[in-house]
KENUTOR-591746 format. One record per atom (N, C-alpha, C): residue number from 1; residue in one letter; x, y, z; atom name. Coordinates in steps of 0.1 Angstrom, whole numbers. Layout:
N
(NUM, A, (X, Y, Z), CA);
...
# end
This chain:
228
(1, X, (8, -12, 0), N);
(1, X, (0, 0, 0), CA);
(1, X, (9, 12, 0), C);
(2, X, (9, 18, -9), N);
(2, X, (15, 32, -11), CA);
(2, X, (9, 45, -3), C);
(3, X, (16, 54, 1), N);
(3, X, (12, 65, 12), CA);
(3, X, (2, 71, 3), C);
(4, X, (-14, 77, 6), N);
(4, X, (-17, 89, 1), CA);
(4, X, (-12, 103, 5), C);
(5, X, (-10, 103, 18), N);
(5, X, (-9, 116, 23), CA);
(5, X, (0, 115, 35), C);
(6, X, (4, 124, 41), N);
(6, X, (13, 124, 51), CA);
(6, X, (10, 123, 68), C);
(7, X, (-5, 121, 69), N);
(7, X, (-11, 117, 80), CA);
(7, X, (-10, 103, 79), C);
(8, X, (-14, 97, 66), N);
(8, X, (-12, 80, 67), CA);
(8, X, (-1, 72, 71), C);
(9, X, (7, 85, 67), N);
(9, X, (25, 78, 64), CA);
(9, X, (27, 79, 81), C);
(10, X, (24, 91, 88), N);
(10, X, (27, 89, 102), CA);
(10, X, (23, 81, 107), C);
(11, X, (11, 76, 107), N);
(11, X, (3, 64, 113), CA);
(11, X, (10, 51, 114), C);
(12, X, (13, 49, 100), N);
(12, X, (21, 36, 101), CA);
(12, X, (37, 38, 107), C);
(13, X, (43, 53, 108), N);
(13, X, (54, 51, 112), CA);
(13, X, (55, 55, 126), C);
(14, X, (41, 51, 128), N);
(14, X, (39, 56, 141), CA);
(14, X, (37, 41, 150), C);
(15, X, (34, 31, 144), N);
(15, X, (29, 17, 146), CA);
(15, X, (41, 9, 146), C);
(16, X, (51, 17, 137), N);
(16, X, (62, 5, 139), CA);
(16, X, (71, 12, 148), C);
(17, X, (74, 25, 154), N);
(17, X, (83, 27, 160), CA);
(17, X, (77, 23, 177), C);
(18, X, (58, 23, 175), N);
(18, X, (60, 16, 193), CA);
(18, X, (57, 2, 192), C);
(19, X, (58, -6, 180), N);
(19, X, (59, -20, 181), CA);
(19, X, (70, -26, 183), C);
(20, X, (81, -13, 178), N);
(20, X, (101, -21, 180), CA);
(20, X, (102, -12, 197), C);
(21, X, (93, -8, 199), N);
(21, X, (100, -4, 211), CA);
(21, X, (95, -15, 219), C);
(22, X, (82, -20, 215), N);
(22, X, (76, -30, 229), CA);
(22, X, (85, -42, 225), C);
(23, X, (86, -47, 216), N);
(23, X, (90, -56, 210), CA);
(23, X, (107, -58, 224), C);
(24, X, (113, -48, 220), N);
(24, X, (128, -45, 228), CA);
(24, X, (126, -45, 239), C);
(25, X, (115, -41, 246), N);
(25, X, (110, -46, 263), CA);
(25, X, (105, -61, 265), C);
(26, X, (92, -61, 258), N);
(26, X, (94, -75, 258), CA);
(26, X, (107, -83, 258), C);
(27, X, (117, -82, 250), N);
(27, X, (124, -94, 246), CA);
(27, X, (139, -89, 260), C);
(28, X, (135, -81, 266), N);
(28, X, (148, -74, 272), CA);
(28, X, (163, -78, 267), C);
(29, X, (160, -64, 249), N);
(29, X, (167, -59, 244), CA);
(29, X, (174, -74, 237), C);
(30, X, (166, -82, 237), N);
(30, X, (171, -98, 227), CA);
(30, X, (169, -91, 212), C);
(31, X, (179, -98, 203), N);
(31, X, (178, -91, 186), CA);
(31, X, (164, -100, 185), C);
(32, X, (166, -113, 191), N);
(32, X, (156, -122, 182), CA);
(32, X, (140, -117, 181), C);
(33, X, (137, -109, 187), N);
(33, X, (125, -103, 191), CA);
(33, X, (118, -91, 178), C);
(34, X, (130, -91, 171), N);
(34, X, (129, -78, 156), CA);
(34, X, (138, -84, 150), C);
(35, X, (132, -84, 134), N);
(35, X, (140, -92, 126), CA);
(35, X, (141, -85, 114), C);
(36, X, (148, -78, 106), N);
(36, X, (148, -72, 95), CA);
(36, X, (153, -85, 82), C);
(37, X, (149, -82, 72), N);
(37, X, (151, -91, 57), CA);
(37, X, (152, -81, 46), C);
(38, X, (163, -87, 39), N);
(38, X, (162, -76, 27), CA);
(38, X, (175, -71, 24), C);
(39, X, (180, -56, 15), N);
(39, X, (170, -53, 9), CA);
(39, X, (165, -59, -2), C);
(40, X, (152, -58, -6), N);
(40, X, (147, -66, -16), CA);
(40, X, (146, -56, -28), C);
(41, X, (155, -52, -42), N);
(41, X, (153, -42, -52), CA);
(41, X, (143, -47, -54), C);
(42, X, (137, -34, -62), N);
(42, X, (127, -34, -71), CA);
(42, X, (126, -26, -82), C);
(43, X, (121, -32, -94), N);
(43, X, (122, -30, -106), CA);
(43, X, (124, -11, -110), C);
(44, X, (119, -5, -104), N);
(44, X, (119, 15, -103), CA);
(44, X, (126, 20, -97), C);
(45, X, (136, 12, -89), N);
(45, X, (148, 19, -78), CA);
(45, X, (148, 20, -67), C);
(46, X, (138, 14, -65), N);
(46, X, (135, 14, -47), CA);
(46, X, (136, 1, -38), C);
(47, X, (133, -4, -32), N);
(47, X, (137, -14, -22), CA);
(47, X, (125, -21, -12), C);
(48, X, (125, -30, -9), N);
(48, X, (117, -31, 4), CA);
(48, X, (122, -41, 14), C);
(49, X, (124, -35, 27), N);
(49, X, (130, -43, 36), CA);
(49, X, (115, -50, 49), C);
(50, X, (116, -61, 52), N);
(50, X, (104, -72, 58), CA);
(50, X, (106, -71, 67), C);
(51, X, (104, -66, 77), N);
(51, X, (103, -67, 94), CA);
(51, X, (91, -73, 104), C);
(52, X, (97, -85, 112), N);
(52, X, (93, -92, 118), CA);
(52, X, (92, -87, 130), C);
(53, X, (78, -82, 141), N);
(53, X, (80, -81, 154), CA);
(53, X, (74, -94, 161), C);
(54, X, (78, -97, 169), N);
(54, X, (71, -108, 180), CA);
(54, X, (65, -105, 192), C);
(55, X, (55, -106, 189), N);
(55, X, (49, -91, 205), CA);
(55, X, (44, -104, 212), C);
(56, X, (39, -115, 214), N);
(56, X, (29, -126, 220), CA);
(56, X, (35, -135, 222), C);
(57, X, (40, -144, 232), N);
(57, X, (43, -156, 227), CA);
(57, X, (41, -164, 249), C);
(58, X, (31, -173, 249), N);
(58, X, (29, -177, 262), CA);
(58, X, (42, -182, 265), C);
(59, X, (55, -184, 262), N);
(59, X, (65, -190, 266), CA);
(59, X, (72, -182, 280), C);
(60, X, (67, -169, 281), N);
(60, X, (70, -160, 291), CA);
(60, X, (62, -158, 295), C);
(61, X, (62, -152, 311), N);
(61, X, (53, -152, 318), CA);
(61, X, (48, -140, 317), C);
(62, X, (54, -129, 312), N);
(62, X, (59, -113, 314), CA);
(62, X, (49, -107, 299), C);
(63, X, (47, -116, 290), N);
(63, X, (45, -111, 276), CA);
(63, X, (23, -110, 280), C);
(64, X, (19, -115, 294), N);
(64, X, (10, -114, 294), CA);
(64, X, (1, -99, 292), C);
(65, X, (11, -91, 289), N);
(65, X, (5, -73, 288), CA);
(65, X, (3, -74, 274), C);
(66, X, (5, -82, 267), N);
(66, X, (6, -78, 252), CA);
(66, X, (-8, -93, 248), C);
(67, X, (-13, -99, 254), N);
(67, X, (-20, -105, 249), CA);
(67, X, (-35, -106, 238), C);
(68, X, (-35, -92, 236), N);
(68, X, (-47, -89, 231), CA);
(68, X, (-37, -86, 217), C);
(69, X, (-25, -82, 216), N);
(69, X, (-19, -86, 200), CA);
(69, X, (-16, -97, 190), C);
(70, X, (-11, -97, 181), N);
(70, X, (-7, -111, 175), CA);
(70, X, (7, -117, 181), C);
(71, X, (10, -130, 174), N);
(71, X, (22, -134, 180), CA);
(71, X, (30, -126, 171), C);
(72, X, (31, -124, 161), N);
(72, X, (38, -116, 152), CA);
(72, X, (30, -104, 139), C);
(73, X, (39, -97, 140), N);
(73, X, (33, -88, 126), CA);
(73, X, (44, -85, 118), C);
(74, X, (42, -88, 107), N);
(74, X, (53, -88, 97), CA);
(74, X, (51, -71, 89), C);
(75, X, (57, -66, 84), N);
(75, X, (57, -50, 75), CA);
(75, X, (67, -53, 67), C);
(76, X, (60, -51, 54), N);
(76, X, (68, -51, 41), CA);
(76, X, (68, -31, 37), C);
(77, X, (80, -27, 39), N);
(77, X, (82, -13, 42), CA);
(77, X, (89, -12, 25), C);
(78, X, (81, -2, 19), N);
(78, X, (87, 4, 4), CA);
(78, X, (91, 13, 6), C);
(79, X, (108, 18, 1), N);
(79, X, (111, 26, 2), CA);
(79, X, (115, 31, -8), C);
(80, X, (116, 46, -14), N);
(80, X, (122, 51, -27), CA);
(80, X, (133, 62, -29), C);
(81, X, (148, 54, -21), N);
(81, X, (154, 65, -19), CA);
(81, X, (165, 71, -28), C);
(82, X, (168, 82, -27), N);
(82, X, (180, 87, -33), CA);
(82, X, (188, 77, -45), C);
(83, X, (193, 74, -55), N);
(83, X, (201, 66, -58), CA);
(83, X, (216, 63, -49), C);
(84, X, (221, 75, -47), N);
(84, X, (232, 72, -33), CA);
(84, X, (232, 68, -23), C);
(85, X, (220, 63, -19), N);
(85, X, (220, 59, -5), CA);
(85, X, (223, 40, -7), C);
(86, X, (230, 40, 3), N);
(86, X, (238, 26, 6), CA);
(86, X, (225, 18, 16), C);
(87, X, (223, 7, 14), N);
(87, X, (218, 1, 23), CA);
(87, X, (221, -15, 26), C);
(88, X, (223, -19, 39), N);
(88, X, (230, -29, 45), CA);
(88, X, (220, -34, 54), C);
(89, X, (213, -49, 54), N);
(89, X, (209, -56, 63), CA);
(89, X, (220, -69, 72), C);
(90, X, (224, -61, 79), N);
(90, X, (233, -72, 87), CA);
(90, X, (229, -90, 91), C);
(91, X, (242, -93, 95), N);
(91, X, (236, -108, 101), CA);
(91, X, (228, -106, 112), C);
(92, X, (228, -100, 124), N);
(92, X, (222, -98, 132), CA);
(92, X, (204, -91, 128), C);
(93, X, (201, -91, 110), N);
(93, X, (188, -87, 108), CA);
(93, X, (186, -71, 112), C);
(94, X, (197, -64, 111), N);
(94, X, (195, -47, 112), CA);
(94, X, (200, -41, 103), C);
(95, X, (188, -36, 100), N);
(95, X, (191, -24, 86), CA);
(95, X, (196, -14, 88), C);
(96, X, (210, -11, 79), N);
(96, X, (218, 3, 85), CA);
(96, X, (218, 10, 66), C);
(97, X, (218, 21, 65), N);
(97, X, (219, 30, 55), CA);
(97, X, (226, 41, 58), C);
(98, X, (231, 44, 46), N);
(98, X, (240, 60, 43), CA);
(98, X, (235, 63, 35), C);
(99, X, (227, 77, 39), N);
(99, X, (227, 85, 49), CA);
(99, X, (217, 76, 62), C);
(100, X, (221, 76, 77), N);
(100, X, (210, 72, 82), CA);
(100, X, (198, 68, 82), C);
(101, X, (194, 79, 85), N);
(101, X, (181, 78, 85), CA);
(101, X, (173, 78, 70), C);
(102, X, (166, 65, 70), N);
(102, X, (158, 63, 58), CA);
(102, X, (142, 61, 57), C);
(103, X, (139, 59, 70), N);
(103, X, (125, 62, 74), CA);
(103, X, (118, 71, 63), C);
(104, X, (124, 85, 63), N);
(104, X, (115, 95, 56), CA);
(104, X, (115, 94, 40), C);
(105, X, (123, 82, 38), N);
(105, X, (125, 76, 21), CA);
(105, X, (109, 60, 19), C);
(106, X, (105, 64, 34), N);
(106, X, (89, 52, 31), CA);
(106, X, (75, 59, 23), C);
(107, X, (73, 49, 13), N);
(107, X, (72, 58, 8), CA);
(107, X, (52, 44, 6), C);
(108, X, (53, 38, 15), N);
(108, X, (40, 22, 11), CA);
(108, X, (46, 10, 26), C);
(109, X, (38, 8, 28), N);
(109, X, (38, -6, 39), CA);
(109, X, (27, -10, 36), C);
(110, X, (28, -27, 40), N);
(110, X, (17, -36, 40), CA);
(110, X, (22, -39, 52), C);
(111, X, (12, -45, 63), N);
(111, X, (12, -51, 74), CA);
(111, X, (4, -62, 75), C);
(112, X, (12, -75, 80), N);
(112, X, (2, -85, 80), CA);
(112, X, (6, -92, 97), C);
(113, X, (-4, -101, 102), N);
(113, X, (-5, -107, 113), CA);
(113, X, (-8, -123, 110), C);
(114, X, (5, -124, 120), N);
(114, X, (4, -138, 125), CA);
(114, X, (-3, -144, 138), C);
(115, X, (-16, -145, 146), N);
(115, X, (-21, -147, 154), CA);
(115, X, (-16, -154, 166), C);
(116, X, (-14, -170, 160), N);
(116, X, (-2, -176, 170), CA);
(116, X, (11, -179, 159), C);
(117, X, (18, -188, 175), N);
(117, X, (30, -192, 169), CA);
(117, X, (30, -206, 159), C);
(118, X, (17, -208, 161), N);
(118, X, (12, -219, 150), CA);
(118, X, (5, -217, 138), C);
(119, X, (0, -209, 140), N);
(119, X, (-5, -201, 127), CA);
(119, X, (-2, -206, 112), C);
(120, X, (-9, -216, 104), N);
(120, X, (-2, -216, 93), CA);
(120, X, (-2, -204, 80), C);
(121, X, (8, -204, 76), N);
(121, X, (8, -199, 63), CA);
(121, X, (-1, -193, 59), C);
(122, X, (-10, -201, 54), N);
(122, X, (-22, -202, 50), CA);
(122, X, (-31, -188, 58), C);
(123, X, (-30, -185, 70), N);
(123, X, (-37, -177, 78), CA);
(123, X, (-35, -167, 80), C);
(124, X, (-19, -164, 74), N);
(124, X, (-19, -149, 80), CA);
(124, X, (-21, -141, 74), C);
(125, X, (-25, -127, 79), N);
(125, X, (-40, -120, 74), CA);
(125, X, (-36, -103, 69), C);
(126, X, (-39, -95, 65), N);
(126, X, (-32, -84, 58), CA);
(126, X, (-44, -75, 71), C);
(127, X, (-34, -68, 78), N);
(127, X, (-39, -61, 87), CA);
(127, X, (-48, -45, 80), C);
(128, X, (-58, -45, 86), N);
(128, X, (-67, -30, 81), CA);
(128, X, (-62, -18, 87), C);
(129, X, (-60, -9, 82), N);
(129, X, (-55, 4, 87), CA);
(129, X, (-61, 6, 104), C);
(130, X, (-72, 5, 106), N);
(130, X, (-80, 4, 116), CA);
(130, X, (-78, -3, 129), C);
(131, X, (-72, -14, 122), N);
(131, X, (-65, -24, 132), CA);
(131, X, (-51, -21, 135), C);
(132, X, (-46, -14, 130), N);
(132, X, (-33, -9, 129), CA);
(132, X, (-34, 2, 142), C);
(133, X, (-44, 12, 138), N);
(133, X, (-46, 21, 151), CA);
(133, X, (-49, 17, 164), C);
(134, X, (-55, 5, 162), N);
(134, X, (-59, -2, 174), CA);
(134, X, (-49, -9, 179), C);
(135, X, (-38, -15, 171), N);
(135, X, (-28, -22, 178), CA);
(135, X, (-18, -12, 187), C);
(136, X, (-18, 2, 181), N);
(136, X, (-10, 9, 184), CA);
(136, X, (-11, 14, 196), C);
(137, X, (-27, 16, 197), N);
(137, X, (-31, 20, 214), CA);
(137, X, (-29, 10, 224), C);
(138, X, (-30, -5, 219), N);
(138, X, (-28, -18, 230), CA);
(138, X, (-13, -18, 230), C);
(139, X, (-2, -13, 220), N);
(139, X, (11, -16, 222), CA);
(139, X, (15, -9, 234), C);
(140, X, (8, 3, 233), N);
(140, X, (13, 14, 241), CA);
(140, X, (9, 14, 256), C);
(141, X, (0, 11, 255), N);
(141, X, (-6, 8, 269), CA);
(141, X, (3, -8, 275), C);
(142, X, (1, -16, 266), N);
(142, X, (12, -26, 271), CA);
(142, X, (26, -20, 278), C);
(143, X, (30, -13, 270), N);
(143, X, (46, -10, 266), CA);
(143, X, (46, -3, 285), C);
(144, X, (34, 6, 289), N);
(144, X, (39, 14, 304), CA);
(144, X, (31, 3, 312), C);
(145, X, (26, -8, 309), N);
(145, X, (21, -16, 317), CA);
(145, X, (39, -27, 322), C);
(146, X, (42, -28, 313), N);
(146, X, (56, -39, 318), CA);
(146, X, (70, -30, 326), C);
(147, X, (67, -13, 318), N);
(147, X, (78, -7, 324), CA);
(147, X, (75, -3, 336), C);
(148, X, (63, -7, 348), N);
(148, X, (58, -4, 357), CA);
(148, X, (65, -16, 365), C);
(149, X, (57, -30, 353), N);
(149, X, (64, -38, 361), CA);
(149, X, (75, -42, 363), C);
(150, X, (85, -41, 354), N);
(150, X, (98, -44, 354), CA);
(150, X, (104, -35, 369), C);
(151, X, (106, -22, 363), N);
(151, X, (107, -7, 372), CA);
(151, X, (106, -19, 394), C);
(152, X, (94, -26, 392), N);
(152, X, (94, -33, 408), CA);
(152, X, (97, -43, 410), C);
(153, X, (105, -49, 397), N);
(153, X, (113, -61, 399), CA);
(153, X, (123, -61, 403), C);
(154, X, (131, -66, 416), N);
(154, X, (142, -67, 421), CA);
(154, X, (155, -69, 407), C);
(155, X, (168, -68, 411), N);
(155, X, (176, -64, 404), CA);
(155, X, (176, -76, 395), C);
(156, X, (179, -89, 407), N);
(156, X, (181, -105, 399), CA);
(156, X, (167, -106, 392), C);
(157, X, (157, -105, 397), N);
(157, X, (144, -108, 389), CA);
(157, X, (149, -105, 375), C);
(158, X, (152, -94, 372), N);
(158, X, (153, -84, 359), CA);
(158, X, (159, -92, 353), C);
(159, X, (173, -96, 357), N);
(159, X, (184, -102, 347), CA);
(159, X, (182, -116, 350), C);
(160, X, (174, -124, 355), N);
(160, X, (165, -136, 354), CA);
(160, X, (160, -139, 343), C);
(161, X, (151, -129, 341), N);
(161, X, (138, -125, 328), CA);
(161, X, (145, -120, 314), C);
(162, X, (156, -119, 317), N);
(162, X, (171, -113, 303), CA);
(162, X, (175, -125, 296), C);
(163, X, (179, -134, 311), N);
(163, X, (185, -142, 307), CA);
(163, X, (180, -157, 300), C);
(164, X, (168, -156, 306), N);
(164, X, (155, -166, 304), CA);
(164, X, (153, -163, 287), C);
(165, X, (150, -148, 284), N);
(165, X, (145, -150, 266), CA);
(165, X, (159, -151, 262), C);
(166, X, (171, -146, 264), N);
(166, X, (184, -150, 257), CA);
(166, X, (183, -163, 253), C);
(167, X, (185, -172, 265), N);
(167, X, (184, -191, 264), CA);
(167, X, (168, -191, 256), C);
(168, X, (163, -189, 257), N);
(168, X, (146, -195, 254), CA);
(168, X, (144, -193, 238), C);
(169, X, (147, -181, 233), N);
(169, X, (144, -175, 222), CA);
(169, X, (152, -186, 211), C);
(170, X, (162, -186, 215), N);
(170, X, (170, -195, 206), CA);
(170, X, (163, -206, 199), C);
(171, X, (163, -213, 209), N);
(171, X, (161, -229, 207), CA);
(171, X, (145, -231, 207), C);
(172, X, (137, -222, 210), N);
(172, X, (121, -223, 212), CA);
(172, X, (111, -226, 199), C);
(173, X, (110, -222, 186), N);
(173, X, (110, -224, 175), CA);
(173, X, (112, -238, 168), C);
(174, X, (127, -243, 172), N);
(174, X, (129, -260, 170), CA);
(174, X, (126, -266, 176), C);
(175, X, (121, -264, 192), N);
(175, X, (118, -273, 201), CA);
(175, X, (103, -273, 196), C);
(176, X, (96, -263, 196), N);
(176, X, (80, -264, 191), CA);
(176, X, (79, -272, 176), C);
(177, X, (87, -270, 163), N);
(177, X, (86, -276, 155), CA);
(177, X, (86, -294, 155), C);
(178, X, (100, -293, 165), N);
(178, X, (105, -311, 168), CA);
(178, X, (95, -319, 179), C);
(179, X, (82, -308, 180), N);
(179, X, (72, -315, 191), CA);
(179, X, (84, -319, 206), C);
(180, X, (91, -314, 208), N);
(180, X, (98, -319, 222), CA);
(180, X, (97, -305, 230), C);
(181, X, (91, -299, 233), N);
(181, X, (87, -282, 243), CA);
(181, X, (85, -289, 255), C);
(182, X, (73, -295, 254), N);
(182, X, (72, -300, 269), CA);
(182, X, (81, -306, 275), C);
(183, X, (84, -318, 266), N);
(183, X, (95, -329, 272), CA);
(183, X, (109, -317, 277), C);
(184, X, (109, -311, 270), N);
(184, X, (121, -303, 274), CA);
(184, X, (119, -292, 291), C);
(185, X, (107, -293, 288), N);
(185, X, (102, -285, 306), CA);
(185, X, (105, -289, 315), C);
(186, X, (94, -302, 312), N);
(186, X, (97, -315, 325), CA);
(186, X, (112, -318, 330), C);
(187, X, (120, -317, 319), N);
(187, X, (131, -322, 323), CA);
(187, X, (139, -307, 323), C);
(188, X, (135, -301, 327), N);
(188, X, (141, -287, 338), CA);
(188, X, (148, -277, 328), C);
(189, X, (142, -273, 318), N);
(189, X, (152, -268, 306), CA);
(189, X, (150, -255, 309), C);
(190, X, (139, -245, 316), N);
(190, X, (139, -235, 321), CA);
(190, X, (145, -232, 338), C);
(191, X, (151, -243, 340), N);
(191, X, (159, -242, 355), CA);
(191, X, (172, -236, 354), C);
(192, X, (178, -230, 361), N);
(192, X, (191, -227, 363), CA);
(192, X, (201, -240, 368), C);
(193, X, (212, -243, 361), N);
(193, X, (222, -252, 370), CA);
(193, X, (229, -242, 378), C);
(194, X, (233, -251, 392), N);
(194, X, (238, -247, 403), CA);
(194, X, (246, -235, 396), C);
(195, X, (255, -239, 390), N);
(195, X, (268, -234, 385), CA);
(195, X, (269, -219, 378), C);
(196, X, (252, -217, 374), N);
(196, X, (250, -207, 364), CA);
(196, X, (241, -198, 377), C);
(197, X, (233, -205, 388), N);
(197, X, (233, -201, 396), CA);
(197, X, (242, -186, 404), C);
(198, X, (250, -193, 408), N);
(198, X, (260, -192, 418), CA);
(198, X, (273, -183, 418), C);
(199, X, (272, -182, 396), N);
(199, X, (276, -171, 390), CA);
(199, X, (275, -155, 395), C);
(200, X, (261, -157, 396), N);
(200, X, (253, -142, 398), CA);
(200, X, (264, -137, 404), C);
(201, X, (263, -140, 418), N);
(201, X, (271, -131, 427), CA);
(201, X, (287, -128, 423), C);
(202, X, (294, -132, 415), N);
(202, X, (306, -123, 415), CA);
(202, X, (308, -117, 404), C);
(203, X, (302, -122, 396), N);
(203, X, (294, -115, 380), CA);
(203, X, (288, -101, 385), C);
(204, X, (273, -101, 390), N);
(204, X, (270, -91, 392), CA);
(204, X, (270, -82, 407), C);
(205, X, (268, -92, 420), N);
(205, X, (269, -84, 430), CA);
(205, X, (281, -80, 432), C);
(206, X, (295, -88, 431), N);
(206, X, (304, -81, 436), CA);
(206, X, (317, -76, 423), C);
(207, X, (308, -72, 412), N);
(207, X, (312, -70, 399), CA);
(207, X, (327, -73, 395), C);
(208, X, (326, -84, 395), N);
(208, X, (339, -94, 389), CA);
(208, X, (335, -92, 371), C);
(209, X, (326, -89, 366), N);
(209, X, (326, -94, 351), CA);
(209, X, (333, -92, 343), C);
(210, X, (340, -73, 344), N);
(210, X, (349, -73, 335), CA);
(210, X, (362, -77, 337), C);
(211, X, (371, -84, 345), N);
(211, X, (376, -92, 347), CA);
(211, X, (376, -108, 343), C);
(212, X, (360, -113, 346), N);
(212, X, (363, -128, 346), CA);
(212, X, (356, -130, 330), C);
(213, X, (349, -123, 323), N);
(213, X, (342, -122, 315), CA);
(213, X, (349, -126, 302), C);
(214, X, (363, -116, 297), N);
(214, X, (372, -121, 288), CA);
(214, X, (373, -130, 289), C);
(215, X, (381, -136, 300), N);
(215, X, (389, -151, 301), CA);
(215, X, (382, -162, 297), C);
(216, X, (370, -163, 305), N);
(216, X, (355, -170, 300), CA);
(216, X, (352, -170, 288), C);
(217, X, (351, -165, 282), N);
(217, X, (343, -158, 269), CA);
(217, X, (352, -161, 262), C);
(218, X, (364, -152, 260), N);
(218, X, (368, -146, 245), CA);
(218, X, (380, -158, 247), C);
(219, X, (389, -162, 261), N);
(219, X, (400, -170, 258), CA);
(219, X, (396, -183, 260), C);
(220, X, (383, -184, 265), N);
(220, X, (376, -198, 262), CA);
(220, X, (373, -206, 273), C);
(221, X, (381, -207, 285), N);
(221, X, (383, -206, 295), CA);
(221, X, (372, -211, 305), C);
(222, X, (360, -206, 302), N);
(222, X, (345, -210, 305), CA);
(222, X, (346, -226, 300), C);
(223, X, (342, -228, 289), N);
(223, X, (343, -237, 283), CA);
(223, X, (351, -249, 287), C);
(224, X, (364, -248, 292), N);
(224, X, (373, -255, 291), CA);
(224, X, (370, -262, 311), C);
(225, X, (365, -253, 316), N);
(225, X, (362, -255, 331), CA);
(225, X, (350, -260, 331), C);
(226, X, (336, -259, 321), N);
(226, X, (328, -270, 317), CA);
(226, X, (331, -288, 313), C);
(227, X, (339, -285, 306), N);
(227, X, (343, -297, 296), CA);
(227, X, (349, -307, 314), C);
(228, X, (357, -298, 319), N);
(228, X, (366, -304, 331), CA);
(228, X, (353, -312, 343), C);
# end
């Protein structure tokens, strides 16, 4: 759908900038939660890059503010810019352009909805301008409903709930595809081991990280005290 007017064009850039915002609270600031594709040319010089938000998904306890949205909404964003302008969709699924900012080069979005995470193909549905406005008011209202709650979550709670969609997000998709989600519950896949445990405290309370964090990480080190 191509812009008529410059009221419309805000609307919809008004819908994606508080769906990547909820989206980055929800997922506390996970990439997997926003997913850019593209760019995709097109035959007149322009481009369109596909963005995936994930606003719904029961796997978290926390995403219950967002339930009256879809599990996903996809926006196929047309853009018609400048011939000089460079554009780069990274591995990490983020669109970077020279000059920056390319927002004001949109020039048409379609939006469509995926209801669940099962949803086939077959279902997903080309959202109505109307419903757009309406998602916009439930994002928003979500969006100061979780930063109320987060805001009275103790410190570990917080980076509990960080660390939970880091691990979760990954592997949650295969695990639902390969029918093994549950089996994976039962058998404690959302538990912390002792070990990861026990971490917290010199990691965060008595801030060892930047310290123990290279050696772990980057010289391997972690790993190697795993395997042991």
């Amino acid at each position: 759908m191509f812009f008529d007017d410059p009221a419309q064009k805000q609307m919809y850039t008004t819908f994606n900038a508080t769906a990547q915002l909820l989206v980055f609270l929800l997922h506390f600031d996970n990439r997997l939660g926003l997913g850019d594709s593209g760019p995709y040319p097109t035959e007149d010089g322009g481009f369109l890059i596909v963005r995936d938000h994930f606003l719904n998904d029961p796997a978290y306890h926390w995403f219950d503010v967002a339930e009256e949205l879809p599990h996903c909404i996809t926006q196929a964003m047309y853009f018609k810019p400048p011939p000089e302008m460079k554009v780069i969709v990274n591995d990490l699924s983020t669109t970077f352009t020279q000059p920056a900012s390319y927002i004001p080069y949109m020039t048409g979005m379609a939006v469509y909805a995926r209801d669940k995470w099962d949803t086939p193909v077959s279902d997903v549905r080309l959202v109505s301008e109307d419903d757009i406005k309406r998602y916009t008011g439930i994002a928003q209202k979500a969006m100061m409903k979780l930063y109320k709650r987060i805001s009275g979550m103790s410190r570990r709670d917080r980076i509990t709930c960080g660390v939970t969609n880091y691990v979760v997000d990954w592997a949650l998709p295969f695990l639902r595809l390969s029918g093994t989600y549950d089996k994976a519950i039962e058998r404690g896949w959302l538990e912390w081991d002792p070990m990861t445990s026990e971490s917290y405290y010199p990691l965060v309370r008595d801030g060892q990280a930047g310290p123990l964090l290279p050696e772990a990480i980057i010289a391997g080190k972690g790993a190697q005290s795993l395997q042991a």
